[in-house]
Backbone bond lengths (Angstrom), bond angles and torsions (degrees), N, CA, C in turn:
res aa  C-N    CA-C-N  psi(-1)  N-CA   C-N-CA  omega(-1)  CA-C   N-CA-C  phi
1 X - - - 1.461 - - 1.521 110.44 -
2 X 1.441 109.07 146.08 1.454 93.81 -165.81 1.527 92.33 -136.17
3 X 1.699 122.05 155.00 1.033 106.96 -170.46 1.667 106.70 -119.53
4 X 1.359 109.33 148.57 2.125 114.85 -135.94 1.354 98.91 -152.38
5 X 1.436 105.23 120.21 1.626 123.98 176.06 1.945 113.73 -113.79
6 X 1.510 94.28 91.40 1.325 92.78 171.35 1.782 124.98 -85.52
7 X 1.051 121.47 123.84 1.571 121.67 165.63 1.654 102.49 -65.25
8 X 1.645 97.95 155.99 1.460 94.42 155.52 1.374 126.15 86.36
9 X 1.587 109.30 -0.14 0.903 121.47 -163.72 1.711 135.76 -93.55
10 X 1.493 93.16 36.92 1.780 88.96 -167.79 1.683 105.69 -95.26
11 X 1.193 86.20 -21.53 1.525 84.19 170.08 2.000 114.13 -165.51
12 X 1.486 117.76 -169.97 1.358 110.06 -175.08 1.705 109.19 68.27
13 X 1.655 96.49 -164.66 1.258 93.54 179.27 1.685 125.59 -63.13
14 X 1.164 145.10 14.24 1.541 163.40 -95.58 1.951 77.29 -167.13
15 X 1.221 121.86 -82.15 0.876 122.46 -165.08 1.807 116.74 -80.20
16 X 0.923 122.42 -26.16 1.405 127.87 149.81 1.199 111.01 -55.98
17 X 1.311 141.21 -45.00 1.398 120.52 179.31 1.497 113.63 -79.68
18 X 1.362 121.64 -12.02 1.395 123.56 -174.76 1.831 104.63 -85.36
19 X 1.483 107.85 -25.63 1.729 112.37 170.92 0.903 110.22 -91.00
20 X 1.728 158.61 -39.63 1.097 155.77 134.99 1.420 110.72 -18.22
21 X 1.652 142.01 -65.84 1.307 143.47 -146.32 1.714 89.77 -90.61
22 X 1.038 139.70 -36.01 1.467 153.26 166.47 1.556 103.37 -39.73
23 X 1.104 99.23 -78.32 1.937 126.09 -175.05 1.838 93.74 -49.41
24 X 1.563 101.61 -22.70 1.829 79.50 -177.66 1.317 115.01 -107.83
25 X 1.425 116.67 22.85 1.255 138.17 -165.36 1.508 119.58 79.81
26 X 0.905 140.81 -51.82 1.486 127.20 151.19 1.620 135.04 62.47
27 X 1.063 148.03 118.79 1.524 119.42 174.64 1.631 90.66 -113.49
28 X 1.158 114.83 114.62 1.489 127.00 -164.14 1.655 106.01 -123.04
29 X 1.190 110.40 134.59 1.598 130.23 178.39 1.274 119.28 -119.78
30 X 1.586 112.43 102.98 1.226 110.27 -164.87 1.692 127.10 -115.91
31 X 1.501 116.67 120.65 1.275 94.58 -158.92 1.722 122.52 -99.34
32 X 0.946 120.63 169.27 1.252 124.17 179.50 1.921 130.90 -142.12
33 X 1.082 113.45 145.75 1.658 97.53 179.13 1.293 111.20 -102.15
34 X 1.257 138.56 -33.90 1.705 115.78 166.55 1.200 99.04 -141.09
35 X 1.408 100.67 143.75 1.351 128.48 -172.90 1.593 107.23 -68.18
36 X 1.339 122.64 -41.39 1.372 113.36 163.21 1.488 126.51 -30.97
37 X 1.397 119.21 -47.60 1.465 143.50 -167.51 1.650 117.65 -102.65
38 X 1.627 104.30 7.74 1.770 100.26 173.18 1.783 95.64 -132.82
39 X 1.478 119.21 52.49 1.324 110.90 -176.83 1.662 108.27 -58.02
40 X 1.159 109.93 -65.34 1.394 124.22 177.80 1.920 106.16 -27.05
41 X 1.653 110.39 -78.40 1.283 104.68 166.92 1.679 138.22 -22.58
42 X 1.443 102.60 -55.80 1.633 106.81 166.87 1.228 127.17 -66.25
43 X 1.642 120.59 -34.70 1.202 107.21 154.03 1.788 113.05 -71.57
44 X 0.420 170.84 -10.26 1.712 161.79 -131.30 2.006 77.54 -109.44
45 X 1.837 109.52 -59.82 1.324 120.60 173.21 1.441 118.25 -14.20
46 X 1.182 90.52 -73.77 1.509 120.00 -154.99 1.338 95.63 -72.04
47 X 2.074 135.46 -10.86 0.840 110.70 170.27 1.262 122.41 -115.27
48 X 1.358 106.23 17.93 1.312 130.97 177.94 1.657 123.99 -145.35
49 X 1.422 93.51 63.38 1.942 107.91 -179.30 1.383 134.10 -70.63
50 X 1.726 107.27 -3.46 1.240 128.34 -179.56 1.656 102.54 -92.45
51 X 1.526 115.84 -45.92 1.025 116.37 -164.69 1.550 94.58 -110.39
52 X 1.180 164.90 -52.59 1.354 151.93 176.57 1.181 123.50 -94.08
53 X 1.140 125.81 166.31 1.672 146.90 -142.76 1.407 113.73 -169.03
54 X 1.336 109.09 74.11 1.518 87.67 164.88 1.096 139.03 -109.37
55 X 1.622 116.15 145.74 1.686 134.01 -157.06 1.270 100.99 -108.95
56 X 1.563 107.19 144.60 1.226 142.19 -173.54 1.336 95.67 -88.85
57 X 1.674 134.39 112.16 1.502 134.27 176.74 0.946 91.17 -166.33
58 X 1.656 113.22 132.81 1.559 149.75 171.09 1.661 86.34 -102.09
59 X 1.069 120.86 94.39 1.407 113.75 147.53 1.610 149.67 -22.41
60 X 1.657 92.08 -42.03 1.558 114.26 178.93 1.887 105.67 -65.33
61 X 1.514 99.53 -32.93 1.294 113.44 -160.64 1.408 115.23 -97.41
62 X 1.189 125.32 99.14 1.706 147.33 162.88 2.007 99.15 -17.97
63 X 1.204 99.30 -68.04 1.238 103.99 -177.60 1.728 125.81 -58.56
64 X 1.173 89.72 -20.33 1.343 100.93 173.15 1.430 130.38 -94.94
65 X 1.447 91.48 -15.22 1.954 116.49 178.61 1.836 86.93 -78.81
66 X 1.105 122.14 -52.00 1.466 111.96 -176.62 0.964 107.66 -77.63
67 X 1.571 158.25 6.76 0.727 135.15 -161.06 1.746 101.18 -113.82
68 X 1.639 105.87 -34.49 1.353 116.32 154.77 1.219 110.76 -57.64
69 X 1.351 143.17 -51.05 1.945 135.72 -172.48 1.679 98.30 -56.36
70 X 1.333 117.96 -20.49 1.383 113.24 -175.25 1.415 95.07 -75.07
71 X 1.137 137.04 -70.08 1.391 146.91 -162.12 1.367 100.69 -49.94
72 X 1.306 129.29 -72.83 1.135 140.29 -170.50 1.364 113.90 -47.55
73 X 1.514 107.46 -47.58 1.785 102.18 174.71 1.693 116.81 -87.71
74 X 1.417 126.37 14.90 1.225 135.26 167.92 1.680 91.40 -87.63
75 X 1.831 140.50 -20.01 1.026 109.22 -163.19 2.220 94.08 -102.21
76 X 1.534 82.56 -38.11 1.692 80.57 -168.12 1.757 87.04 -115.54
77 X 1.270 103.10 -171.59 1.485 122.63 167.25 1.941 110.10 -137.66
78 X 1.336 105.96 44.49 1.263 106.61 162.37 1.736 104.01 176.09
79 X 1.393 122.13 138.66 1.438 125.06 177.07 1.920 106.05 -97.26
80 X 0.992 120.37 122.17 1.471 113.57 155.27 1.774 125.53 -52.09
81 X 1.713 89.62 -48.44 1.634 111.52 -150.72 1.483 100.07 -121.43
82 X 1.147 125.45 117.49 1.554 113.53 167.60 2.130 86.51 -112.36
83 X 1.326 118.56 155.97 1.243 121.64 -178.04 1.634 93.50 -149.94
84 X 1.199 104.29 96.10 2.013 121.23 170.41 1.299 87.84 -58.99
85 X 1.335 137.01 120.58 1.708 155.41 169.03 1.374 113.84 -121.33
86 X 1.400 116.68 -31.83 1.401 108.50 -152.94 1.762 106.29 -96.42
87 X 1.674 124.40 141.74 1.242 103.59 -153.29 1.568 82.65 -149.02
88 X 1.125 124.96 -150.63 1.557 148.60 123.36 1.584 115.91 -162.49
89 X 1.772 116.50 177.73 0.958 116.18 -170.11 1.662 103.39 -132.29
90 X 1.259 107.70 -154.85 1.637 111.54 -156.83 1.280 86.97 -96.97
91 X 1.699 124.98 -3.78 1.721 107.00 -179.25 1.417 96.54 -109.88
92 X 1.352 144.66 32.23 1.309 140.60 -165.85 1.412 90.98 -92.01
93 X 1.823 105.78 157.35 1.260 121.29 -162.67 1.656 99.87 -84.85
94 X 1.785 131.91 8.90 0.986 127.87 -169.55 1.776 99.67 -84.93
95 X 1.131 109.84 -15.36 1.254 122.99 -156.31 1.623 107.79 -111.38
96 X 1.197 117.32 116.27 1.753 136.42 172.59 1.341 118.64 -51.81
97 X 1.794 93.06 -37.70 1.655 112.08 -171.58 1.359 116.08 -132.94
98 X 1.304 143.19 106.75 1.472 126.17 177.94 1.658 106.43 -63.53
99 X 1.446 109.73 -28.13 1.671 93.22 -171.85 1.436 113.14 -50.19
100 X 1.187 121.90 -28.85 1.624 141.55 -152.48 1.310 78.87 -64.22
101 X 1.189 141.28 -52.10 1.687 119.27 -167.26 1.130 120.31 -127.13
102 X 1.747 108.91 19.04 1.865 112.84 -163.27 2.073 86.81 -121.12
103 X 0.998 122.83 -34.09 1.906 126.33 -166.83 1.091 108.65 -101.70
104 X 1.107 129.44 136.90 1.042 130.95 152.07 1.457 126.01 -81.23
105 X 1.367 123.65 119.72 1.379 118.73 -170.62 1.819 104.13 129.42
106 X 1.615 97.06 -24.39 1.334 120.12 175.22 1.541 126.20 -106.11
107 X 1.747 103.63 -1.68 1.463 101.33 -158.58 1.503 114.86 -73.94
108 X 1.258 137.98 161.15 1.401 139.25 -162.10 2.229 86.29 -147.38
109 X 0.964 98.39 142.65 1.503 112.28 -175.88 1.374 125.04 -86.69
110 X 1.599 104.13 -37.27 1.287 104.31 151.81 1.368 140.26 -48.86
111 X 1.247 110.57 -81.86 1.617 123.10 144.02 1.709 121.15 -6.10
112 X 0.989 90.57 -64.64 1.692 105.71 173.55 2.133 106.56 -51.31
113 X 1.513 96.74 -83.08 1.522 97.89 171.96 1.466 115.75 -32.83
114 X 1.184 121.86 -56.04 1.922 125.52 -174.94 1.739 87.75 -52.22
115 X 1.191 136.35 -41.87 1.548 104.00 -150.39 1.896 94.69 -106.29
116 X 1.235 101.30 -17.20 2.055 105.92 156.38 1.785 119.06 -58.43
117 X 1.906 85.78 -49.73 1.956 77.28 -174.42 1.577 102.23 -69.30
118 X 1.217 145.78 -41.76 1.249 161.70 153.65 1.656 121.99 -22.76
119 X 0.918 85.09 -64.18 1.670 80.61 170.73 1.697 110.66 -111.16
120 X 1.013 144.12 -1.73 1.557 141.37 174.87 1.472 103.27 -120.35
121 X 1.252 126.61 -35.65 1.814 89.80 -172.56 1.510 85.80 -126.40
122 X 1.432 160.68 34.50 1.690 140.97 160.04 1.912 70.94 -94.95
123 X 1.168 136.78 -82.51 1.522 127.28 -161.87 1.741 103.55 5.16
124 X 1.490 100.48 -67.65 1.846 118.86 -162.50 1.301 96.77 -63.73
125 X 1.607 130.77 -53.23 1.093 112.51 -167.53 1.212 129.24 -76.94
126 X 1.493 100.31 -38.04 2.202 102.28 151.50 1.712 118.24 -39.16
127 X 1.077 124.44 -46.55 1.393 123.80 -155.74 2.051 77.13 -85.35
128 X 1.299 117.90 -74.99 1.646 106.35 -179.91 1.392 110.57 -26.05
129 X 0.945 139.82 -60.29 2.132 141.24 178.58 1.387 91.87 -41.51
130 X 1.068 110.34 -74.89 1.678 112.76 -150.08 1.649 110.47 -80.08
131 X 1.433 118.16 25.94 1.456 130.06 -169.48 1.749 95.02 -74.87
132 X 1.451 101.32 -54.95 1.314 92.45 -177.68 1.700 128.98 -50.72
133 X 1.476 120.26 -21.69 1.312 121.41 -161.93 1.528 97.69 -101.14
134 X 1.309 118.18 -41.56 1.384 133.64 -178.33 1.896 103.33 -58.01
135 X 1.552 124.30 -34.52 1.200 132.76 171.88 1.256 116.16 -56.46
136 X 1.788 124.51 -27.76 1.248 132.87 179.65 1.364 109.42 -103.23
137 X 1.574 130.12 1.81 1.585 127.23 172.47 1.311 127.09 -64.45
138 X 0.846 134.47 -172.93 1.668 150.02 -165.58 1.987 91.90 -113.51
139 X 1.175 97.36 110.56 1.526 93.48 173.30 1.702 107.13 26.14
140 X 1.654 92.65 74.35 1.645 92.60 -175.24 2.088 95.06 -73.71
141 X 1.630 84.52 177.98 1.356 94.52 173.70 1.495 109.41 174.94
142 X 1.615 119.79 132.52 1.336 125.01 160.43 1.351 151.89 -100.59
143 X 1.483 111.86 128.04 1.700 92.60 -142.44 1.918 72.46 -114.34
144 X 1.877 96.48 135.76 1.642 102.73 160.56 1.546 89.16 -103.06
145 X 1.441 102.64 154.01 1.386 128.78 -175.79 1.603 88.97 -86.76
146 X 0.987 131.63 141.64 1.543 127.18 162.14 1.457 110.65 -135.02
147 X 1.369 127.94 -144.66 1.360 150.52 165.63 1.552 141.63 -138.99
148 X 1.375 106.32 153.37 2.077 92.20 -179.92 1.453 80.42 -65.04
149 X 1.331 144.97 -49.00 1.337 138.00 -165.87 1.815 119.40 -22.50
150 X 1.499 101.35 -26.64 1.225 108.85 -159.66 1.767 106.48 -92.41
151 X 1.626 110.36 -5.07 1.160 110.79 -171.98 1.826 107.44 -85.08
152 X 1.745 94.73 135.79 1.416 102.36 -164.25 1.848 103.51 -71.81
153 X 1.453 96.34 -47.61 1.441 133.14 177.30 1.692 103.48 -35.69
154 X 1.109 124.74 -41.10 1.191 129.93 -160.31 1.566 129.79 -130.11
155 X 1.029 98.56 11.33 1.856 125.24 -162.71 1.725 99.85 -66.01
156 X 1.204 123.37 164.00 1.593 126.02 -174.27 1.561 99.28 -140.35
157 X 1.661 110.42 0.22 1.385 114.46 -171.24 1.260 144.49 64.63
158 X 1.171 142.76 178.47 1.239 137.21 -164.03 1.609 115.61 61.98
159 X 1.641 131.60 153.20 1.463 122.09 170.35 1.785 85.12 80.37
160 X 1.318 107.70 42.71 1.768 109.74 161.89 1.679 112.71 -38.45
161 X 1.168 104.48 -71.01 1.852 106.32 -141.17 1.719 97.85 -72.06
162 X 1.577 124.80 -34.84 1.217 132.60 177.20 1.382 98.38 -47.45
163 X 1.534 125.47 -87.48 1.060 153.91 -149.79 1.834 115.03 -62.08
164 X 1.915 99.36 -8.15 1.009 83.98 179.79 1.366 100.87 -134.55
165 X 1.683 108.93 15.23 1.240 132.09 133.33 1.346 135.94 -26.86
166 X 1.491 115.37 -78.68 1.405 135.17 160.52 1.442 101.66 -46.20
167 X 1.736 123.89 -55.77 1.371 118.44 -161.00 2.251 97.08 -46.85
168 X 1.219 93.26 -61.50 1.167 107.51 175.55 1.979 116.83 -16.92
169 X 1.567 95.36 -68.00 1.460 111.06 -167.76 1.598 90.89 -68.89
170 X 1.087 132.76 -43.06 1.834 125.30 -173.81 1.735 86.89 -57.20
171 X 1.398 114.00 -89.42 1.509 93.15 173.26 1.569 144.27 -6.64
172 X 1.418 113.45 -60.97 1.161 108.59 -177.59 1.789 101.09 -72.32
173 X 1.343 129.55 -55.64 0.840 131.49 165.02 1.769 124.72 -21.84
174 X 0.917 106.08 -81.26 1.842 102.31 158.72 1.551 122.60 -13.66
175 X 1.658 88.63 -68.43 1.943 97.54 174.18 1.593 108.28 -55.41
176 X 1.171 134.84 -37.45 1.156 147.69 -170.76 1.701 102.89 -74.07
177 X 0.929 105.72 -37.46 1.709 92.60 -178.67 1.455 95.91 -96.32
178 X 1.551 156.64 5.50 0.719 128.23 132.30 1.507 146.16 -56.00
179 X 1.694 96.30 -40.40 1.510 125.66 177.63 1.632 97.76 -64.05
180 X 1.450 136.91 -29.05 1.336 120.96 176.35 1.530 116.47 -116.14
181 X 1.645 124.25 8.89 1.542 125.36 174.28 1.736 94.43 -45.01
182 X 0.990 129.57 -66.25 1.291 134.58 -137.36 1.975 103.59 -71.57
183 X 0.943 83.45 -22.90 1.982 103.49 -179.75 1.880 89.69 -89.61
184 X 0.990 138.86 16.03 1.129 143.92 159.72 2.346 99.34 41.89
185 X 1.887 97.99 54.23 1.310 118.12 165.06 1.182 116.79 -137.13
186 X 1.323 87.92 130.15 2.286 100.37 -166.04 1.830 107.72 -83.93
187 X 0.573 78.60 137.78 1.289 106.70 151.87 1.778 156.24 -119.72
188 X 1.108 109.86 121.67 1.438 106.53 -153.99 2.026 112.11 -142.90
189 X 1.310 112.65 129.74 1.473 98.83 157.55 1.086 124.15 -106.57
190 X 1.504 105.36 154.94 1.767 89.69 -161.40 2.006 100.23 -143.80
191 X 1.173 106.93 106.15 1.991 122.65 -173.93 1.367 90.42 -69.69
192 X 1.786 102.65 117.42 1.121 105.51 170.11 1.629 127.86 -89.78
193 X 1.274 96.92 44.37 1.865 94.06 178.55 1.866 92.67 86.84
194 X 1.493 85.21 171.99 1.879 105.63 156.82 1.494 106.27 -100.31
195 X 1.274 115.17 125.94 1.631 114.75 -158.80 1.786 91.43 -137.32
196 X 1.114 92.85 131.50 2.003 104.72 175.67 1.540 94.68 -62.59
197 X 1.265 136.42 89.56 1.563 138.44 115.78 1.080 138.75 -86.71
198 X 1.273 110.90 -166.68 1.605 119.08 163.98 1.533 117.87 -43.79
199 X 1.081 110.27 -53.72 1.727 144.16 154.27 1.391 127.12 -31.70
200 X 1.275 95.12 -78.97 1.610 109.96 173.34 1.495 117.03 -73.35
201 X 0.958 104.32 -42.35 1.814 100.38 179.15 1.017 89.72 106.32
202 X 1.863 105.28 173.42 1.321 126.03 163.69 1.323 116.35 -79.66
203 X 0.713 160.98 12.78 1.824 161.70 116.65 1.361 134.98 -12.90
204 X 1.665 90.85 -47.15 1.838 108.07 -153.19 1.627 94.22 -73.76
205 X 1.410 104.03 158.30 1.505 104.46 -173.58 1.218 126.68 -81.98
206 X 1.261 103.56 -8.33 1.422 128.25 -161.89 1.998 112.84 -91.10
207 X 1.422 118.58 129.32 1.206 84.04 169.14 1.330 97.33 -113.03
208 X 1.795 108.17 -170.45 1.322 126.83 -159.73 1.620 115.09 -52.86
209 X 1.609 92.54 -56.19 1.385 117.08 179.74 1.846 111.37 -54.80
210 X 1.050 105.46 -39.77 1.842 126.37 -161.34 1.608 91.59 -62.88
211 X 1.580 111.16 -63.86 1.073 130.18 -178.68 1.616 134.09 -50.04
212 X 1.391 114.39 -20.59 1.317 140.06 -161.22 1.672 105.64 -125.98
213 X 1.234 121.46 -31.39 1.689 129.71 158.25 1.661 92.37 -44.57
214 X 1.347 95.75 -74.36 1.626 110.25 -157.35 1.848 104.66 -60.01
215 X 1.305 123.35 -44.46 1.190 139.78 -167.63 2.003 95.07 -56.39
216 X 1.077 102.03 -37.32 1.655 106.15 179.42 1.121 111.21 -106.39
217 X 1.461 146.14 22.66 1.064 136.75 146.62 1.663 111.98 -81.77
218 X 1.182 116.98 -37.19 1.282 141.09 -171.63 1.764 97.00 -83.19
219 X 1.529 120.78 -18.00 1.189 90.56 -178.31 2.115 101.89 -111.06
220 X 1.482 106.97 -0.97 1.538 107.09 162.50 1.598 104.96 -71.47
221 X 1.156 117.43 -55.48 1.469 111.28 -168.50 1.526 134.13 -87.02
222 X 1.473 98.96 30.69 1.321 131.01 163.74 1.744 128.58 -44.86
223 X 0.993 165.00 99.55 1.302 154.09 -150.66 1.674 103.87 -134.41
224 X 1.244 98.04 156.73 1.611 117.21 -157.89 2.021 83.17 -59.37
225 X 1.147 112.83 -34.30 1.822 111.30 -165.75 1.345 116.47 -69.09
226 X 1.103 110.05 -37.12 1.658 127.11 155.02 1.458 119.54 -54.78
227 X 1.191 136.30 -21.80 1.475 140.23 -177.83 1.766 107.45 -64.67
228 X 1.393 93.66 127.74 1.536 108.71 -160.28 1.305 119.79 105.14
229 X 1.569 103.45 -12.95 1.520 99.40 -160.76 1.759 104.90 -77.97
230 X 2.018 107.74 167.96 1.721 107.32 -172.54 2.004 80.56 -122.96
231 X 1.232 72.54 121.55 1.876 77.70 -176.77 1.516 95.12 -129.77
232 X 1.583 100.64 164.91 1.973 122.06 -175.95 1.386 78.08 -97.44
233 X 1.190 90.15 163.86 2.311 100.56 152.47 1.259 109.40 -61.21
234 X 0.836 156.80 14.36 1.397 150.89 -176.24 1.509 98.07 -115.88
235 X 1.107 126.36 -46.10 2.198 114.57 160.73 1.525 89.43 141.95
236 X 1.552 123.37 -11.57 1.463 139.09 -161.73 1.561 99.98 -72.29
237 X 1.389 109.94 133.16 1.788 101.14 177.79 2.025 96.74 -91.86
238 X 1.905 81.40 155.18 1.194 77.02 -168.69 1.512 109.99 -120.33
239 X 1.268 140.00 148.50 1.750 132.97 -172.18 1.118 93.19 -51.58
240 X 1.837 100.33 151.13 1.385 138.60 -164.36 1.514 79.41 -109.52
């Protein structure tokens, strides 16, 4: 049993990995930002109190990153798994306008920053909080969820602030598995496919479940030599 802090988790892939890692016995901590918007999650909770926990964390918010390390270390005193999940994109309902952070010609700065602090720097500062518990895990290790989106190498353009979002989190990420090789904690990003969510749409080929099987096979059989690595769900590295 391993003990696993997902962000992001009220719904999408966030919440598929929190019912999957549960279902395999698991002691899983799952977080969320409003309770209005993770119904599903709290019940999943409420029907599983031995094995899930879910935490109240705004990512964006410092105070709220501690306020989850409180919770979390009232249940255990060490994390195996931290899994950066929680993200958004240029079609999120926070946003009036996707151009504001997807066109150029359209960009707005605000807009832009919310989906940078969000997906490129709360990742670092979650995994910094929870350093201490992750120091006492079982072959700890942190996996940021990222995207092919994030590849510089391979980009088709357009969808700026997302895309250079992720670029961002592979970045920080990198530095991050250097700053902890020696503490013998991996680090890894790992593109979970195109997956039918909120996110992906109904299109993507991928489903939720398909995506999140595979997404955790690739993240048990992880090894300290691999840390740094930019992997698909499938375990395949993918251009930088």
């Amino acid at each position: 049993m391993r003990r696993i802090l997902v962000t992001g988790a009220s719904r999408g892939i966030g919440l598929e990995l929190a019912r999957q890692l549960v279902e395999r016995g698991d002691r899983v901590f799952a977080g969320y930002r409003d309770a209005s918007t993770a119904p599903r999650l709290l019940k999943l909770a409420s029907q599983k109190p031995s094995h899930l926990t879910a935490v109240e964390m705004d990512v964006t918010d410092e105070r709220s990153i501690d306020g989850a390390f409180g919770e979390v270390s009232h249940h255990v005193d060490a994390l195996d798994v931290l899994v950066n999940n929680a993200g958004i994109g240029s079609d999120s309902r926070e946003f009036d306008d996707r151009a504001a952070t997807a066109e150029f010609g359209s960009l707005r700065g605000g807009p832009m920053l919310r989906i940078l602090h969000t997906n490129s720097v709360a990742p670092m500062l979650v995994a910094q909080r929870f350093l201490p518990l992750l120091r006492k895990g079982r072959d700890p290790r942190v996996v940021n969820i990222t995207s092919e989106e994030a590849s510089i190498s391979q980009t088709d353009g357009g969808d700026h602030t997302y895309r250079a979002s992720k670029s961002a989190l592979n970045m920080f990420s990198r530095n991050l598995a250097i700053d902890l090789r020696d503490e013998g904690i991996i680090v890894a990003m790992v593109h979970p496919g195109w997956v039918r969510t909120d996110m992906g749409g109904p299109s993507a080929p991928l489903s939720v479940e398909e995506s999140v099987h595979d997404v955790l096979k690739v993240v048990d059989g992880l090894t300290l030599e691999q840390t740094g690595s930019y992997l698909d769900w499938r375990g395949h590295p993918m251009p930088w």
